[in-house]
PDB file of N, H, CA, C and O in Angstrom:
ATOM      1  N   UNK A   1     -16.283   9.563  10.231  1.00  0.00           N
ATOM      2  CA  UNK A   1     -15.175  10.232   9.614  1.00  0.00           C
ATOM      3  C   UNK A   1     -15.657  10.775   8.266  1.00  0.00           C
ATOM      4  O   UNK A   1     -16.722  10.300   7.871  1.00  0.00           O
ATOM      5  N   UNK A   2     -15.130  11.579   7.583  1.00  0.00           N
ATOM      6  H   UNK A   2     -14.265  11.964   7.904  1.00  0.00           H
ATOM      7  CA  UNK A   2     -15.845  12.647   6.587  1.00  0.00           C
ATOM      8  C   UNK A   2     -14.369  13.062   5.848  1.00  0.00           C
ATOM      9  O   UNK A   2     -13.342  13.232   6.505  1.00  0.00           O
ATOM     10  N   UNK A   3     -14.445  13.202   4.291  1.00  0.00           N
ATOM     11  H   UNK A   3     -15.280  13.064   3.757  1.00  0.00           H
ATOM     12  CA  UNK A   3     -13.710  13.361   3.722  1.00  0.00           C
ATOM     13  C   UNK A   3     -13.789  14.865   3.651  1.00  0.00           C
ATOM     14  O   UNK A   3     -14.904  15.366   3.502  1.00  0.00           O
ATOM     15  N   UNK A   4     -12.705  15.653   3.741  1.00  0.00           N
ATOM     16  H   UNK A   4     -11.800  15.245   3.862  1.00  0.00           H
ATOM     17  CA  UNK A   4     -12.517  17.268   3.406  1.00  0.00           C
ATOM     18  C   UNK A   4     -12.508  17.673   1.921  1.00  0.00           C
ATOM     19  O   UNK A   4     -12.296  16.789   1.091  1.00  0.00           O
ATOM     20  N   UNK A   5     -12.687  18.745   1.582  1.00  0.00           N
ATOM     21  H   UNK A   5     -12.859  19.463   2.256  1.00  0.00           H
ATOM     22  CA  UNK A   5     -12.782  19.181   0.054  1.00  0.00           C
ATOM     23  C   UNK A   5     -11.343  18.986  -0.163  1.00  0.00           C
ATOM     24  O   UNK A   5     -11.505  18.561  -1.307  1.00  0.00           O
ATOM     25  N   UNK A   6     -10.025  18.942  -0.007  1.00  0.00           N
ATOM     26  H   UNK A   6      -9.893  19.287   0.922  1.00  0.00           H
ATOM     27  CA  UNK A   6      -8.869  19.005   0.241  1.00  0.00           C
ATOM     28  C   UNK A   6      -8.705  17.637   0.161  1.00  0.00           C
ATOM     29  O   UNK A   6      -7.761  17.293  -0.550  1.00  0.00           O
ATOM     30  N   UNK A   7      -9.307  16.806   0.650  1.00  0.00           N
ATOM     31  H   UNK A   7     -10.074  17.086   1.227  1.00  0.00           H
ATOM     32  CA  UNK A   7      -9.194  15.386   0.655  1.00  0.00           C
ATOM     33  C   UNK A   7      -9.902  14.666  -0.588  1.00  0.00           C
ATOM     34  O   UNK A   7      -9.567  13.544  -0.966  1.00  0.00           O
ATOM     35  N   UNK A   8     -10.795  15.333  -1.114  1.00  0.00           N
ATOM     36  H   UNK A   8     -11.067  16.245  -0.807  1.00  0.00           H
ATOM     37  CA  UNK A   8     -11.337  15.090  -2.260  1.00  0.00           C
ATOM     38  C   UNK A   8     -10.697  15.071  -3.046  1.00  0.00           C
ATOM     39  O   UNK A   8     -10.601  14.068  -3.754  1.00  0.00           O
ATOM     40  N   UNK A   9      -9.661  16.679  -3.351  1.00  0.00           N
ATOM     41  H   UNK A   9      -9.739  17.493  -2.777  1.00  0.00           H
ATOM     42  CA  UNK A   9      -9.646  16.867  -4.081  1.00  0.00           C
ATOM     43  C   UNK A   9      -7.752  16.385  -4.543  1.00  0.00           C
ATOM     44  O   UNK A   9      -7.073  16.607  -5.545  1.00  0.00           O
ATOM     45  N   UNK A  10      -7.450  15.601  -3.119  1.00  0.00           N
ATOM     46  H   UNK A  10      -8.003  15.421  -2.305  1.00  0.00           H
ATOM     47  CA  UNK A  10      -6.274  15.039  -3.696  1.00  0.00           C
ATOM     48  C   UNK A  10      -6.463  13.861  -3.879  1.00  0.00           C
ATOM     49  O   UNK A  10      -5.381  13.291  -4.018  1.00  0.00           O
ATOM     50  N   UNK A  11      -7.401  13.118  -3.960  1.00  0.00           N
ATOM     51  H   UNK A  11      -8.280  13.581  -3.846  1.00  0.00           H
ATOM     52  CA  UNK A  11      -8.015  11.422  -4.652  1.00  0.00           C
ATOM     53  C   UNK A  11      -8.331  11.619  -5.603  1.00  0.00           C
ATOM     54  O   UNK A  11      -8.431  10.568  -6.236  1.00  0.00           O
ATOM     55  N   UNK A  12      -8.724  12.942  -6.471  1.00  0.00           N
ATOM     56  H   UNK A  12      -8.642  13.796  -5.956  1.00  0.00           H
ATOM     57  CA  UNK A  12      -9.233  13.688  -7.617  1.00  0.00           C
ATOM     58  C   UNK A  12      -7.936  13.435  -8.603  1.00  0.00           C
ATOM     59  O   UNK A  12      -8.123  13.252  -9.805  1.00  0.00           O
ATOM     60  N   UNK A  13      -6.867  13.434  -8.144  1.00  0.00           N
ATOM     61  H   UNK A  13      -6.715  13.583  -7.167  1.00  0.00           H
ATOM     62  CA  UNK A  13      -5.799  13.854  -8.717  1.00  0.00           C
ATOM     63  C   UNK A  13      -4.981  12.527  -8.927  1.00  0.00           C
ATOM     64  O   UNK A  13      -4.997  11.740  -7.980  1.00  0.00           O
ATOM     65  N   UNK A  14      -4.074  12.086 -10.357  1.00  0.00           N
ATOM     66  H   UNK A  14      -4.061  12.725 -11.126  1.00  0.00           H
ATOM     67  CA  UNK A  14      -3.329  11.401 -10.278  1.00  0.00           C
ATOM     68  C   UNK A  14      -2.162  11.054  -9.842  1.00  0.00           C
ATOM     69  O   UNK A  14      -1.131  11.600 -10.238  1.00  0.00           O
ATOM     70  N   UNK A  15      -2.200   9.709  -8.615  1.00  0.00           N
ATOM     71  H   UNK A  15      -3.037   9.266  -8.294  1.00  0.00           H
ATOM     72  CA  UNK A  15      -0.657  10.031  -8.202  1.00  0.00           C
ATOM     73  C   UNK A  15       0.332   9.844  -8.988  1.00  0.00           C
ATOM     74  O   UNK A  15       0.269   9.586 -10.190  1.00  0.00           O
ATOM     75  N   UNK A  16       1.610  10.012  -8.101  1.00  0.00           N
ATOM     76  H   UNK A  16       1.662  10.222  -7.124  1.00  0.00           H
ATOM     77  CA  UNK A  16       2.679  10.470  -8.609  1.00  0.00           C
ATOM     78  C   UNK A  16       3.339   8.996  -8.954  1.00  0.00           C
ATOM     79  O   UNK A  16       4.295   9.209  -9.700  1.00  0.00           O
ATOM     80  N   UNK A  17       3.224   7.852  -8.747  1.00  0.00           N
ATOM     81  H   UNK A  17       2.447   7.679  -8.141  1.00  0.00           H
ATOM     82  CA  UNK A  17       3.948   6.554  -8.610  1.00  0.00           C
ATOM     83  C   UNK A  17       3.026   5.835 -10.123  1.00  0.00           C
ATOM     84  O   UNK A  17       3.126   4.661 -10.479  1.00  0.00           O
ATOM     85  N   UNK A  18       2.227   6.825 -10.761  1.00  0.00           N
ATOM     86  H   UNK A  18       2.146   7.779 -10.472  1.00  0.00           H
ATOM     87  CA  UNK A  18       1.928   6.289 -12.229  1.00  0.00           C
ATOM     88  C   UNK A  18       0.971   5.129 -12.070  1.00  0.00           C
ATOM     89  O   UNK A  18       0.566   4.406 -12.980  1.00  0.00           O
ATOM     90  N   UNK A  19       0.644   5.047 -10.692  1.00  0.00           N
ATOM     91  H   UNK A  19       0.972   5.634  -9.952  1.00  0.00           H
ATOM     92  CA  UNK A  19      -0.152   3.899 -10.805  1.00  0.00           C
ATOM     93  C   UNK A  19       0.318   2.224 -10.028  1.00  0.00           C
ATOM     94  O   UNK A  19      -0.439   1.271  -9.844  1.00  0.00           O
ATOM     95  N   UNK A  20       1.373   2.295  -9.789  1.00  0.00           N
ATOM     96  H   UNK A  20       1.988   3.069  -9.938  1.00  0.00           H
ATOM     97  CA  UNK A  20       2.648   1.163  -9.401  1.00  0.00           C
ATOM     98  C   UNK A  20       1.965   0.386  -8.688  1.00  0.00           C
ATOM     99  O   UNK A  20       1.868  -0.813  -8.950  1.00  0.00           O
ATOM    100  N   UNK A  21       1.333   1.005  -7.583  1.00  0.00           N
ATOM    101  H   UNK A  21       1.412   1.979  -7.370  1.00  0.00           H
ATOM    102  CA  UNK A  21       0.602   0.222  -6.383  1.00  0.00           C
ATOM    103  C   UNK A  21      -0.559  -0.389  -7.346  1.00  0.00           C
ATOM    104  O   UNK A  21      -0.463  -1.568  -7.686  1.00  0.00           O
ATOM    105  N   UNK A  22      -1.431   0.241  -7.699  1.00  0.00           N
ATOM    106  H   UNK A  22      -1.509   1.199  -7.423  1.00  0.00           H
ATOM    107  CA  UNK A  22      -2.040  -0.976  -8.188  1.00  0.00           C
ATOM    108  C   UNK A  22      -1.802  -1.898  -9.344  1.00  0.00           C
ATOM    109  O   UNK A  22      -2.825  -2.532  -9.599  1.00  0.00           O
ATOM    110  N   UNK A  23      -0.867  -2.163 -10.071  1.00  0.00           N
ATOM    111  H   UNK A  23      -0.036  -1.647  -9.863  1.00  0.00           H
ATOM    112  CA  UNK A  23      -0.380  -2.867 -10.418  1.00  0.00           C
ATOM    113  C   UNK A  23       0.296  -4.008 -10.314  1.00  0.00           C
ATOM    114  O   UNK A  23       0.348  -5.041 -10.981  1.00  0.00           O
ATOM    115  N   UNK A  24       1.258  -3.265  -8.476  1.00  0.00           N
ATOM    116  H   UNK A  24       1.216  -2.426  -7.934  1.00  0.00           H
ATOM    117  CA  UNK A  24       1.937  -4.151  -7.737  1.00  0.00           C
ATOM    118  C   UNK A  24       0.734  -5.260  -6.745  1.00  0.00           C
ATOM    119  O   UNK A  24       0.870  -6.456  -6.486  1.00  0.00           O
ATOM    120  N   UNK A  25      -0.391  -4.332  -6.369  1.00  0.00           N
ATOM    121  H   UNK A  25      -0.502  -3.361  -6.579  1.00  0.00           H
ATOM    122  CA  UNK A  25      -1.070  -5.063  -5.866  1.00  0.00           C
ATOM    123  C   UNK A  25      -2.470  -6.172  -6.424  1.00  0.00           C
ATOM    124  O   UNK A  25      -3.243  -6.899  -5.800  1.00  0.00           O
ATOM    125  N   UNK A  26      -2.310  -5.865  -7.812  1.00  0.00           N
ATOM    126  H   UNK A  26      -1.682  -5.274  -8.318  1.00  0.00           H
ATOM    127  CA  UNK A  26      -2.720  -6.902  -8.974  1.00  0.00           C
ATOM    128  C   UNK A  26      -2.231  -8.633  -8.616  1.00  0.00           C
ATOM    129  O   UNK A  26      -2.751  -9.738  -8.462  1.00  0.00           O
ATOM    130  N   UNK A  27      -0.869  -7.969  -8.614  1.00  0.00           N
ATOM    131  H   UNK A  27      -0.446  -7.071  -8.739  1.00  0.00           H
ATOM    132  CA  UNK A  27      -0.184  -9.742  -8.027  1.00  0.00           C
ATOM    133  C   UNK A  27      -0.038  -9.908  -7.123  1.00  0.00           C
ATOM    134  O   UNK A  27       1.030 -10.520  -7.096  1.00  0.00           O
ATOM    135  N   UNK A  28      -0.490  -9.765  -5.880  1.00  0.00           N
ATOM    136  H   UNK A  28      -1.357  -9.268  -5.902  1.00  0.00           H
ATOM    137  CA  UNK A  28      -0.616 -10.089  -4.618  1.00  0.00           C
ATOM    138  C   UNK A  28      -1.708 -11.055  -4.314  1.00  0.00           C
ATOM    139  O   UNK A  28      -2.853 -10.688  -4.581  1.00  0.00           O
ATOM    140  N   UNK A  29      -1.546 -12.106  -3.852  1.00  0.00           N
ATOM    141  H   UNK A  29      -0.616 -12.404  -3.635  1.00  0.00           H
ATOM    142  CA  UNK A  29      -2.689 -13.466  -3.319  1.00  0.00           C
ATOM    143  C   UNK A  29      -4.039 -12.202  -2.542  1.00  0.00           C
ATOM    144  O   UNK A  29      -3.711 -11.223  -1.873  1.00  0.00           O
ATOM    145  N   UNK A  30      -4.915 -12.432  -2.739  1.00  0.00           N
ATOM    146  H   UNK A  30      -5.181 -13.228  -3.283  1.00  0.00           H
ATOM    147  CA  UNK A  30      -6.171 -11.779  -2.066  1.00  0.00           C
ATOM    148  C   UNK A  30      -5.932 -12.081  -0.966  1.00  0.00           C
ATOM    149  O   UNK A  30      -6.680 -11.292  -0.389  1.00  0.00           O
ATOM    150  N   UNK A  31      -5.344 -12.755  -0.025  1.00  0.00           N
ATOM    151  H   UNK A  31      -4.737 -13.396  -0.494  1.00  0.00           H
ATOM    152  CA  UNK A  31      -4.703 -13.007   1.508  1.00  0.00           C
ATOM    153  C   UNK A  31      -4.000 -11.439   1.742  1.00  0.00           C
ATOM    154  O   UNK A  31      -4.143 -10.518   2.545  1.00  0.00           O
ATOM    155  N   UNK A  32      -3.203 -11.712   0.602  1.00  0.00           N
ATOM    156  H   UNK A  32      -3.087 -12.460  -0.050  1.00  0.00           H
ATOM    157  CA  UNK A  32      -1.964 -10.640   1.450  1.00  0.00           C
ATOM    158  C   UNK A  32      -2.596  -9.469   1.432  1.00  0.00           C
ATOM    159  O   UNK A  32      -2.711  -8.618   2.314  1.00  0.00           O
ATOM    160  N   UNK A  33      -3.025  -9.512   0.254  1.00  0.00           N
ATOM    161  H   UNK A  33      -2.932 -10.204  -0.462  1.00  0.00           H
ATOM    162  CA  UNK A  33      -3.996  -7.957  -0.005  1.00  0.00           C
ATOM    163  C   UNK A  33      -4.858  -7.013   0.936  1.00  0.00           C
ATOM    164  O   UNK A  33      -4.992  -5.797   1.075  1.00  0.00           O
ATOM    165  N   UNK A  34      -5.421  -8.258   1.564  1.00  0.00           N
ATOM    166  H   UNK A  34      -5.312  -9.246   1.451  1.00  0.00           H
ATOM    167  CA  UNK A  34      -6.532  -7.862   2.674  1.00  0.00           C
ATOM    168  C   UNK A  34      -5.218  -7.454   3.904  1.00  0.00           C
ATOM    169  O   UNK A  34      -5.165  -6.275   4.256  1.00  0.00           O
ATOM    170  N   UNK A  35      -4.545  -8.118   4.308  1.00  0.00           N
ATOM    171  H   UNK A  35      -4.588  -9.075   4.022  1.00  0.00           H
ATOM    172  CA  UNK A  35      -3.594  -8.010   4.943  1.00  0.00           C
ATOM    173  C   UNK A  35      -2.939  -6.577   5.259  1.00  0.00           C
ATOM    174  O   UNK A  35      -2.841  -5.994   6.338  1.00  0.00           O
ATOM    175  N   UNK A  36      -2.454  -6.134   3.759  1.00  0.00           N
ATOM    176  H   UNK A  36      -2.534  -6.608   2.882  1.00  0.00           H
ATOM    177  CA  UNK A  36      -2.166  -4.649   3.469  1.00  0.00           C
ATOM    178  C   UNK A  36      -3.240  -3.891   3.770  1.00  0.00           C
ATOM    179  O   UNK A  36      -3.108  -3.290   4.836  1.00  0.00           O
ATOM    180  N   UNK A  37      -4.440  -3.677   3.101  1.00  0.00           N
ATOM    181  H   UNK A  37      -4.547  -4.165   2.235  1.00  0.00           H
ATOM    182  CA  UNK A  37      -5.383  -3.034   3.661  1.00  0.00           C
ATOM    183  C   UNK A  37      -5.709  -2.813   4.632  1.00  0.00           C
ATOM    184  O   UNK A  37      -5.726  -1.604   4.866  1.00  0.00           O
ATOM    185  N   UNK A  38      -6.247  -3.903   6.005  1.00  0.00           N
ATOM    186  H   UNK A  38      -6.234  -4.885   5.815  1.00  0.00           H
ATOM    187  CA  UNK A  38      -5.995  -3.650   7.245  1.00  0.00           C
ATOM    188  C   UNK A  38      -4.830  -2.872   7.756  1.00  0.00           C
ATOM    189  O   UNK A  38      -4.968  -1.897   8.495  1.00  0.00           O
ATOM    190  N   UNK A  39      -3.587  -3.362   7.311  1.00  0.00           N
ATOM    191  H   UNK A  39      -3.475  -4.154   6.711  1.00  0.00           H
ATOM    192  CA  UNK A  39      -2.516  -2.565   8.101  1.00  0.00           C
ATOM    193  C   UNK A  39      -2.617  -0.789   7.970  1.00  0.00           C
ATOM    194  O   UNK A  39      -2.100   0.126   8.611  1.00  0.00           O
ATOM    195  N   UNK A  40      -3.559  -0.849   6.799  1.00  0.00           N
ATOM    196  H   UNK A  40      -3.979  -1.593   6.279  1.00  0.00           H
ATOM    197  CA  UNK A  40      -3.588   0.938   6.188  1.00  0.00           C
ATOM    198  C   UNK A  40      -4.723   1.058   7.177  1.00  0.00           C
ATOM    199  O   UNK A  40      -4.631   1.932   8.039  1.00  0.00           O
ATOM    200  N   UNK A  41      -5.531   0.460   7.152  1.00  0.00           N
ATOM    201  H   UNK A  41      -5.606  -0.250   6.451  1.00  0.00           H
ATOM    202  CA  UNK A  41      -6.431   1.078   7.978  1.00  0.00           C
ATOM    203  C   UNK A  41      -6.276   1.308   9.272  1.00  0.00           C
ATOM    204  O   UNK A  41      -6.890   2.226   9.817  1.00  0.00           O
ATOM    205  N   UNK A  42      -5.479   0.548   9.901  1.00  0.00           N
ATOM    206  H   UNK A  42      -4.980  -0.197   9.457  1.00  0.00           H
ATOM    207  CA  UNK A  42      -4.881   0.655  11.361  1.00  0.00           C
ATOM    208  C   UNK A  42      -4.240   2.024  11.053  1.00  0.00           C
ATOM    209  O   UNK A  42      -4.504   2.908  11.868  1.00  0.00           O
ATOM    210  N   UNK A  43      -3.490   2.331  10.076  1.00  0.00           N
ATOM    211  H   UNK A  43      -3.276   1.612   9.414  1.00  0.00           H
ATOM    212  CA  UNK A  43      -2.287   3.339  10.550  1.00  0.00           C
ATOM    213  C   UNK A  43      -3.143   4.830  10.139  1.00  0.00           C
ATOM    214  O   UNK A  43      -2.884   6.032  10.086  1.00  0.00           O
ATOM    215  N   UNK A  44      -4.205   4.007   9.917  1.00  0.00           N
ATOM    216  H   UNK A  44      -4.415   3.031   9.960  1.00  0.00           H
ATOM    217  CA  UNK A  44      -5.329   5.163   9.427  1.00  0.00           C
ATOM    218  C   UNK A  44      -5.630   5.606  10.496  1.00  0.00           C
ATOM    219  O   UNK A  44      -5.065   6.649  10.827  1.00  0.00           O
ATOM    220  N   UNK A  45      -6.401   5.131  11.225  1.00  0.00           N
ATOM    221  H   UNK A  45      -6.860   4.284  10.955  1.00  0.00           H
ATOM    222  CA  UNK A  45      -6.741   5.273  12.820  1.00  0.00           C
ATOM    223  C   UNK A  45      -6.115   6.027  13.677  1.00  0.00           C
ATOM    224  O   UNK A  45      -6.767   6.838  14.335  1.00  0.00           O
ATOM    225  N   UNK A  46      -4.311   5.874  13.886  1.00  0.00           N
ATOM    226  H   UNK A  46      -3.782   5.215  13.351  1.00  0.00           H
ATOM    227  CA  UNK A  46      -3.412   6.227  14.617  1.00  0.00           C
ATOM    228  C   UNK A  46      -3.108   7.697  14.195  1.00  0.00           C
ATOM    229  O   UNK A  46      -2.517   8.554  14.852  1.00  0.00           O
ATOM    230  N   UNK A  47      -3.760   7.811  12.688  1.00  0.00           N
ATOM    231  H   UNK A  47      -4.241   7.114  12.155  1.00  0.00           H
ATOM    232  CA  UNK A  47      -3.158   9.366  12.747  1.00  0.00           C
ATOM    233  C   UNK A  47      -3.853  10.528  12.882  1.00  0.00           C
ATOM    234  O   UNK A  47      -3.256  11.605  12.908  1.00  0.00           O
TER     235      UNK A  47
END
């Protein structure tokens, strides 16, 4: 899998949620964390 210039160039960019997620996911047990991640990566897959 290969990132597009388009795809670059919106990881380039700051999102819009100010940052929230990683903040929110600061306090999350390293269990759950991994947890979330997998689930992104699954829904990564599917699309």
């Amino acid at each position: 899998m290969r990132l597009t210039d388009a795809g670059r160039d919106a990881l380039a960019r700051p999102s819009k949620s100010g940052g929230a997620l990683q903040r929110s996911s600061s306090a999350l047990a390293p269990s759950r964390l991994r947890a979330v991640e997998r689930a992104v990566e699954i829904l990564e897959r599917r699309a």
